[in-house]
Every structure is written in structure tokens, then in C-alpha cells.
C-alpha positions in Angstrom: 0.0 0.0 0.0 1.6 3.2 -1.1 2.3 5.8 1.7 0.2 8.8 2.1 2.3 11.9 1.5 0.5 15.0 3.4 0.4 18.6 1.8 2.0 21.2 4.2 1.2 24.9 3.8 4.2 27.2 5.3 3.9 30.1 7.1 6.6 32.5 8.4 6.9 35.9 10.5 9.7 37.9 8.7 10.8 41.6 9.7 13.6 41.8 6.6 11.8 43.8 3.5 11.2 41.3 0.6 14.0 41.5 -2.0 13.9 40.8 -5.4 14.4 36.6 -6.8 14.8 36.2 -2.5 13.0 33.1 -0.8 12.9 33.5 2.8 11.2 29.8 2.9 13.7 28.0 0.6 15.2 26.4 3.3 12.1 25.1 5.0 10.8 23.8 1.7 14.1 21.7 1.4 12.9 20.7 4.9 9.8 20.0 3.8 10.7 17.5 1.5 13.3 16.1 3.1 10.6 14.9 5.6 8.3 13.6 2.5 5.9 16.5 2.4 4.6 18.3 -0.9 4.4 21.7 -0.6 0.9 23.1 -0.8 1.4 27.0 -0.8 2.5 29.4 1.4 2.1 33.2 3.4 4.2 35.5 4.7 3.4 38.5 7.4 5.9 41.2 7.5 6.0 42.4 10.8 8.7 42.8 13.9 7.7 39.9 15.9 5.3 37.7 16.1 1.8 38.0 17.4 2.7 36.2 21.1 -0.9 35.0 21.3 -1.6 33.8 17.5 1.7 34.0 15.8 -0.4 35.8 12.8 -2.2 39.4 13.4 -5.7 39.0 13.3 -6.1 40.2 9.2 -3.5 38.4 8.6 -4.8 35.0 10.7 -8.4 35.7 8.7 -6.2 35.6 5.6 -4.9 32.4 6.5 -8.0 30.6 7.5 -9.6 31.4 4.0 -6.8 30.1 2.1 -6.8 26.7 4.6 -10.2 26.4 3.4 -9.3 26.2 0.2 -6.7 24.2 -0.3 -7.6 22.1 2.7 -3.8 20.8 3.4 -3.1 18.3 5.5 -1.2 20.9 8.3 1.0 23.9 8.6 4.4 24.7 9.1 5.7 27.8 10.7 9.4 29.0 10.4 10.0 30.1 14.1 9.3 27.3 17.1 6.0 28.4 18.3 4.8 28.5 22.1 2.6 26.3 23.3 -0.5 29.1 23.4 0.5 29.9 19.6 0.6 26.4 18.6 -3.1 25.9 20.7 -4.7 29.1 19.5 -3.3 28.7 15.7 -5.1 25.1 15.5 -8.2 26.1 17.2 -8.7 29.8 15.2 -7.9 27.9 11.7 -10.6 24.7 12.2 -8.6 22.0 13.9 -5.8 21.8 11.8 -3.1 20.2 13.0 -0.1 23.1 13.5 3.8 21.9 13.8 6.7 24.6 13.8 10.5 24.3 12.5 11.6 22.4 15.3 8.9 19.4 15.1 9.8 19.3 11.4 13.5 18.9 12.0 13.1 16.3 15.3 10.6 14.8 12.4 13.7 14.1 9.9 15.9 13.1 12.7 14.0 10.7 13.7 13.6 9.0 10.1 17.1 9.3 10.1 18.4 7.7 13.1 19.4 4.1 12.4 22.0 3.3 15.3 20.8 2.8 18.8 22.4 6.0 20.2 21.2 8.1 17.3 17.4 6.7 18.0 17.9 7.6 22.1 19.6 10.6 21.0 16.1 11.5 18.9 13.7 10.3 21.5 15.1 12.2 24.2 14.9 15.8 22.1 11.4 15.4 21.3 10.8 14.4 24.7 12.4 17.5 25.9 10.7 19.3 23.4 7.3 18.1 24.1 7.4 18.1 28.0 6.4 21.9 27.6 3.6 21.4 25.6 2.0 19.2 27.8 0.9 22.0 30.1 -2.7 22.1 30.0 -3.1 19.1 27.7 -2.7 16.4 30.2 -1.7 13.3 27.9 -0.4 15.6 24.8 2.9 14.5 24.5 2.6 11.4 22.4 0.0 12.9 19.4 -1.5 9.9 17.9 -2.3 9.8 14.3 1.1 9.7 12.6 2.0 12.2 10.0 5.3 14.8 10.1 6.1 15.9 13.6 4.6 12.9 15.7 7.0 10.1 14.0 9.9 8.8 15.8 10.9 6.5 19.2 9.9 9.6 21.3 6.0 8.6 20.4 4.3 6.3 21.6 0.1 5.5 22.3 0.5 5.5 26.4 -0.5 8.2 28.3 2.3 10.2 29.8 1.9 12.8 32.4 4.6 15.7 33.3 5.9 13.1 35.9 6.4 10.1 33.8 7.9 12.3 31.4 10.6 13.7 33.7 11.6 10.0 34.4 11.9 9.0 30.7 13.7 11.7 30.1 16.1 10.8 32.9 16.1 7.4 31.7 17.5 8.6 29.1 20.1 10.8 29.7 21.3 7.7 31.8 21.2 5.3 29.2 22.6 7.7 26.6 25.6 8.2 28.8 26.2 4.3 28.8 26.0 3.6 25.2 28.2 7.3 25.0 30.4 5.7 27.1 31.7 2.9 24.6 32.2 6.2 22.0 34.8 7.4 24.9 36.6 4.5 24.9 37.2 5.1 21.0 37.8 8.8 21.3 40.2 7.5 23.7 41.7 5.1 21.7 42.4 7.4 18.9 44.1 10.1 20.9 46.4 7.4 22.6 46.9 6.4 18.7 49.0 10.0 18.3 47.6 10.3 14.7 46.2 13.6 13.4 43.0 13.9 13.9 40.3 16.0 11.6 36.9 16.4 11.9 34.5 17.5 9.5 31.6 20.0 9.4 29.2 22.0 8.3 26.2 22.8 6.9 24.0 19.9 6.0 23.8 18.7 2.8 27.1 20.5 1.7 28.6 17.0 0.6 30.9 16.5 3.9 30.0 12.9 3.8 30.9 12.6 -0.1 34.7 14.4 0.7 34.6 11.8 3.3 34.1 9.1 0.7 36.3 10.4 -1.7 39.2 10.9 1.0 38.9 7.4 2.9 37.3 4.9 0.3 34.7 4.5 2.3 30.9 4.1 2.0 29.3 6.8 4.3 25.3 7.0 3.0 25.3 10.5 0.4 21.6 10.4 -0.6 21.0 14.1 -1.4 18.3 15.4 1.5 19.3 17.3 4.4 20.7 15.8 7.5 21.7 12.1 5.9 24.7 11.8 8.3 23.6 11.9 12.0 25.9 8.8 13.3 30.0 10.3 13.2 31.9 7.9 11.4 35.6 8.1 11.8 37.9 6.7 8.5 41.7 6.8 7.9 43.4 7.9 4.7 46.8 8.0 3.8 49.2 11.0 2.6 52.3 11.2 1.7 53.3 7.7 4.6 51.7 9.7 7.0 48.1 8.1 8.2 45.5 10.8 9.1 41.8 9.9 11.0 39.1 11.7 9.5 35.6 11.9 11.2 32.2 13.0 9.5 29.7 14.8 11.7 26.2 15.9 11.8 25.2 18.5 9.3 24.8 21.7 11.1 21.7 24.6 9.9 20.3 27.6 10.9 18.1 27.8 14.4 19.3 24.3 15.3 16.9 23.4 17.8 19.2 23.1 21.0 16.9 20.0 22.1 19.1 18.5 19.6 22.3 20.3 20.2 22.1 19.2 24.0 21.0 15.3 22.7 23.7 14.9 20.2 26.2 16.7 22.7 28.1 13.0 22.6 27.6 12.6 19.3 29.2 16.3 18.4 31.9 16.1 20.8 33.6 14.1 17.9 34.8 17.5 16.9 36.1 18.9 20.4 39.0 16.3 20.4 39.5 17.3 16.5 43.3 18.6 16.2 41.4 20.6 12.7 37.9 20.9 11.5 37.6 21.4 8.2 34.5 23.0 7.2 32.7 22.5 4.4 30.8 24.9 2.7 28.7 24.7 -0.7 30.3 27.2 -3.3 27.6 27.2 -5.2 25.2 28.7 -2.7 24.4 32.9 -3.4 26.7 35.2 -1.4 24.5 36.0 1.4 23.1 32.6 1.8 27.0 31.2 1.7 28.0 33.8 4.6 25.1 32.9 6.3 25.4 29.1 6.4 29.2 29.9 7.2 27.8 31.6 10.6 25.5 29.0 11.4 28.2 26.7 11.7 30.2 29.2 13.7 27.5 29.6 16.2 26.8 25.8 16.8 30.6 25.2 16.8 31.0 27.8 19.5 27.8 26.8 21.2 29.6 23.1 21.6 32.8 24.7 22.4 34.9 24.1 19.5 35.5 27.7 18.8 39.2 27.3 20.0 39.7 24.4 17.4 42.0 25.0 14.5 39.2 25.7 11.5 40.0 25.5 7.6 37.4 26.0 5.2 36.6 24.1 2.2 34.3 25.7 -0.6 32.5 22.0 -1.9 30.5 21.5 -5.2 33.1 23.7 -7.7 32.5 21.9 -10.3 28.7 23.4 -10.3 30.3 27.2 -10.4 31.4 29.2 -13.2 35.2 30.6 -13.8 33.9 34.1 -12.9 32.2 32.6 -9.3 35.4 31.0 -8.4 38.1 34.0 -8.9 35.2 35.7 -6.5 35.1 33.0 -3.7 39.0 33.2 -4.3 39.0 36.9 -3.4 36.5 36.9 -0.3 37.5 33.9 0.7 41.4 34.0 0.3 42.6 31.4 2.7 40.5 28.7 1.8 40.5 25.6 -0.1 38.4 25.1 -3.2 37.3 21.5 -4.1 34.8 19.5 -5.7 34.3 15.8 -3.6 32.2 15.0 -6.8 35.4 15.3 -9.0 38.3 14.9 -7.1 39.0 18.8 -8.3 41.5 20.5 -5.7 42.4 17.7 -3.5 45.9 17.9 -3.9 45.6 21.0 -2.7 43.3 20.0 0.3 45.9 17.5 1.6 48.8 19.4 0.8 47.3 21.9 3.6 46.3 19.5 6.1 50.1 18.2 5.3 51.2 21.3 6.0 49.0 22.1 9.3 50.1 19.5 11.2 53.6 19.4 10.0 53.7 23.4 11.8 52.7 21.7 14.5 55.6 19.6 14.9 58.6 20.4 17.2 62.7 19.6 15.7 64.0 17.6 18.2 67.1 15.6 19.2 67.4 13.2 21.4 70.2 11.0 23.2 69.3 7.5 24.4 71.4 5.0 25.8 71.4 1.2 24.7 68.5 -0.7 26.1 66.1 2.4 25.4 64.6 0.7 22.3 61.0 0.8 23.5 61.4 4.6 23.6 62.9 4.9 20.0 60.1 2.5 18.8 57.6 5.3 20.8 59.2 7.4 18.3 59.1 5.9 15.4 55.1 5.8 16.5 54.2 9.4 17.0 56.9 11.6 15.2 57.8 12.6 11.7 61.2 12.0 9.6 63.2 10.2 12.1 66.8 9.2 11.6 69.0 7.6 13.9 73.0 7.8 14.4 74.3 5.2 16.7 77.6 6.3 18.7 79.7 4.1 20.8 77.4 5.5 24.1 74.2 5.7 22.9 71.7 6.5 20.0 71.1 9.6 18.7 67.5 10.1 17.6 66.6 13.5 15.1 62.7 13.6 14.6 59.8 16.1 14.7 57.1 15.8 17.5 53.8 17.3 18.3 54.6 20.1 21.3 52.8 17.7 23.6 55.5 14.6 22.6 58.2 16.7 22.7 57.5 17.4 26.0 57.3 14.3 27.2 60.4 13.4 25.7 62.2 16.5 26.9 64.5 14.5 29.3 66.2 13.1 26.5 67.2 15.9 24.5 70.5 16.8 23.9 
């Protein structure tokens, strides 16, 4: 039996004057259909803020419910998360239509999307979270039954849950998420302890992070072109040069990232907090203003997580959908970063010539003196340093190599 795909209608509070070939809903659209929705129409108030009781002004609310009457969609979206009152009043004022916001839509696509256990805890505990304050004054709310976009997902379910009940899953939760994080620790562990570079990669969603991945590691990360495909970080290795490197792909990142989800995939995003350099990708082919402001996005959820401190390089992705013209442009405005294609393979030398070069500045000349009997200690570095020659003399071995600060510190007993 062929699925039932609903009609959404989108609306959106916007204080920005309307500019010429500008969608303001593009992105939510892309949403939309990531989550399997056709797009039914759509209306737009110009205002400062929203209406804190109806979201809409009242002409503007009259407006709507004539247009709901006749195209009769299956529910609406609105751009900016909605209270609970707005959410109650919205549905009530426009005949019982069932009324989600930007932030049900997204938990909606994370929770087709999680595959792995964590990932579906991950999603069940942000809709939880994001739920528990929509129960007020609707006693068992939290689970909506029907189905359809915004009430899919492990977080639903057909008992009744009150406030307290809620409070426990959601501890339940956090606890169990912290045991299955904890085996994800003893990997993060294990690849610090391994000395190797490590590089993380983010950025906006769908800016083909997980295709570079590919490309770089041989590997077989899922690149279906929707929005948020990656939510699981998968860590590959590639070689350059003899030297191995671990590279890990991460969530996608967008703009007004609901923080249920930032605070439930805190474990999951951490991947990039023990990251010696994040490169972050960025789609080149994306308008100017739309390109600086998925740039920012990123930014903000990086420092948000704490990564701000984190070596960064960017990488402008997809060059081989931009013109000559477009790319001496990005060149210009963007003069420090890397231009590729992980389509084509266009501009990788490049890439890993400056992630060659990163981590070779961060290496330390050393030489070192070690008496006979010390081979575990050479072998230690042979393991973690870069071009390393030995001269034996009649007392001892002489060891030239170059170090991360942090070896050469531990190794600073032996130098000459």
C-alpha cells in the first residue's frame, strides 16, 4: 500500500523587507521535502515579531483561515518554534488543523534518520524534551496519535504520559545515553592514545561532507542528497604522503538548530572537540549572502559546543557546479580557503597538501640521546613523530625527529 504523502502549507513571521528573486522559505521547503511532504502554498506577514498570542495578526490569521479552506492541506508549518499558546490558539482559530513549527519538522527528519541505537535515544530524548512543555494544560499531549510529520519517531508512543512520567523517561534517558556514549569514549580515547592527526568534518548539512569523506577514505558513508543524511559520526583513515590521518564525518549543522538536539547529540558532536582541525565545508555554489550565512550557522553551533578554540580550515565543496567568474570571486572573499569538488576529485591535492602542511607546523625539531637498552622509547618514536633518523655512537643512540609540542615534552629528558 503506497504511503500517504501529506500537503503542508508554510507560514513565516519575517521583519527583513522582501527583496527581489529572495526566498525566505527556501530552506524550509528543502525541509519539507526532506521529511516527504509536498508543498501546498504558502504566506508571509511582514511584521517585527510575532503575534505572542496567534503567531499571525488577526487580518492576517483571517487571511490564512480562508486560504486553509481552500486548499484544505493536511497541516502547517511555521518557520520560528511556536509556544505552546500559539501552537493551541493557531489550531483552534484555523478549524482544527493540526499546527507543527520548524523544530517538530526537524526532530521529524531526525527521527527518520536515526538508524543506530544511540542516534534513536539521541532523537527520542529531544522530542521528549521538546514536548514536556507542551503538555501543560493538555494532560496526555505529549505522544499525538495519528502519525504524519512531527509525531513520528521513538519519542511517540500511544500511552498516556503525564509531566511526571515524562521527567523519568527523560532521565532514563540521559542515563542510558551516557552508557551507550560511554563505549564512543573509549574510541575517542583510543584514537588520541593512537598519536595520529586527527580532523573532523563540518558543516552545513547537505554541503557533501560525507561525499569528501568518501572520496578521501574509500569509504561508504550513506550520500543520498536530503538534508541531515549523516547523523551517526563515522571516523575513517586515509593515507598521505606515509603519513596516516583519521578523519571523522559529523552531523550536518543549519540555521536555528533546535538546542533539544544540540544538548541530545552533545556526545555525538563532541567528535569534533578532540579534532586537532575541523575542516568545514561549505557549498560554493550557494548565493553570497546565503553562503555567509550558512558559514555563521556553523560558527555559532561550533562555539555553542565549544569548539571555537579548534584550528578551522574551510573548504568551498560543489566547484565543479560554479562558473570561472564565481570561483576568482570565492577566491577573493575567501582567500585562505581551499576550493574542491568531492564529486570530481578537483582540488584535492591542494586539500591534503594543507592539512600536510597544518600539522607538519605543528611539529617540534627535536634531538634526542638515548642509551642502549632504550629501544622501546625509539620505537615510541618511530610511533608518534615525523622524519626520524638515527645515528648510533659508541654511548648511545642519537635520535633526530619532529614531534607534536605535547611529545616533545614528554620526551624533553632526553634531548641533547
Amino acid at each position: 500500500m503506497p504511503e500517504i504523502v501529506e500537503r503542508a502549507y508554510l507560514i513565516a513571521v519575517i521583519d527583513a523587507p522582501k527583496r527581489e528573486g529572495e526566498d525566505p522559505l527556501a530552506e524550509l521547503k528543502d525541509l519539507l521535502g526532506t521529511a516527504g511532504a509536498e508543498f501546498a502554498g504558502e504566506m508571509i506577514q511582514r511584521r517585527e515579531h510575532p503575534v505572542p498570542a496567534t503567531y499571525f495578526g488577526k487580518g492576517k490569521l483571517a487571511e490564512l483561515k480562508a486560504e486553509i479552506d481552500r486548499l484544505e492541506p493536511d497541516l502547517i508549518v511555521a518557520e520560528d518554534e511556536l509556544s505552546p499558546t500559539q501552537q493551541r490558539n493557531l489550531e483552534e482559530r484555523l478549524g482544527g488543523i493540526r499546527v507543527i513549527d520548524r523544530t517538530a519538522l526537524i526532530l521529524d527528519i531526525f527521527a527518520q534518520h536515526a538508524h543506530t541505537a544511540e542516534g534513536k535515544l539521541q532523537v527520542e530524548l529531544a522530542q521528549l524534551e521538546f514536548n514536556f512543555a507542551r503538555m501543560r494544560g493538555k494532560g496526555t499531549i505529549l505522544s499525538r496519535l495519528g502519525g504524519g510529520i512531527g509525531t513520528r519517531g521513538p519519542g511517540e508512543t500511544k500511552l498516556e504520559v503525564d509531566q511526571r512520567v515524562a521527567r523519568k523517561r527523560i532521565s532514563n534517558l540521559k542515563h542510558r545515553l551516557k552508557n551507550v556514549s560511554s563505549s564512543r569514549e573509549v574510541m575517542r580515547r583510543q584514537r588520541l592514545a593512537s598519536r595520529l592527526p586527527l580532523i573532523a568534518l563540518a558543516g552545513y548539512t547537505n554541503t557533501g561532507k560525507s561525499t569528501l569523506h568518501n572520496a578521501l577514505t574509500r569509504s561508504e558513508v550513506s550520500i543520498d542528497d536530503r538534508l541531515f543524511e549523516t547523523l551517526d559520526p563515522t571516523t575513517r583513515a586515509y593515507e598521505f604522503e606515509g603519513q596516516t590521518y583519521l578523519l571523522t564525518d559529523t552531523v550536518g549543522f543549519i540555521r536555528k538548530l533546535p538546542h533539544q538536539l544540540v544538548e541530545a547529540f552533545h556526545s555525538t558532536l563532541e567528535e569534533t572537540l578532540v579534532a586537532h582541525l575541523i575542516l568545514h565545508i561549505a557549498d560554493a555554489g550557494q548565493s553570497d549572502t546565503e553562503l555567509d550565512a550558512m558559514i555563521k550557522a556553523v560558527d555559532d553551533v561550533l562555539e555553542e559546543i565549544g569548539a571555537s578554540d579548534i584550528d578551522r580550515l574551510l573548504v568551498l565543496n560543489k566547484i565543479d557546479l560554479v562558473d570561472r567568474d564565481q570561483l576568482a570571486f570565492l577566491s577573493r572573499i575567501y582567500p585562505d580557503a581551499v576550493l574542491v569538488s568531492a564529486l570530481t576529485g578537483e582540488g584535492f591535492g591542494g586539500l591534503l597538501e594543507r592539512v600536510r602542511d597544518f600539522f607538519i607546523a605543528r611539529l617540534k625539531s627535536v634531538e634526542l640521546f638515548f642509551t642502549y637498552g632504550n629501544g622501546r622509547a625509539i620505537g615510541e618514536i618511530y610511533r608518534v613523530g615525523a622524519g626520524v633518523e638515527l645515528e648510533n655512537t659508541e654511548d648511545g643512540v642519537i635520535v633526530k625527529a619532529r614531534l607534536t609540542r605535547e611529545d616533545a615534552a614528554r620526551f624533553a629528558r632526553y634531548e641533547r
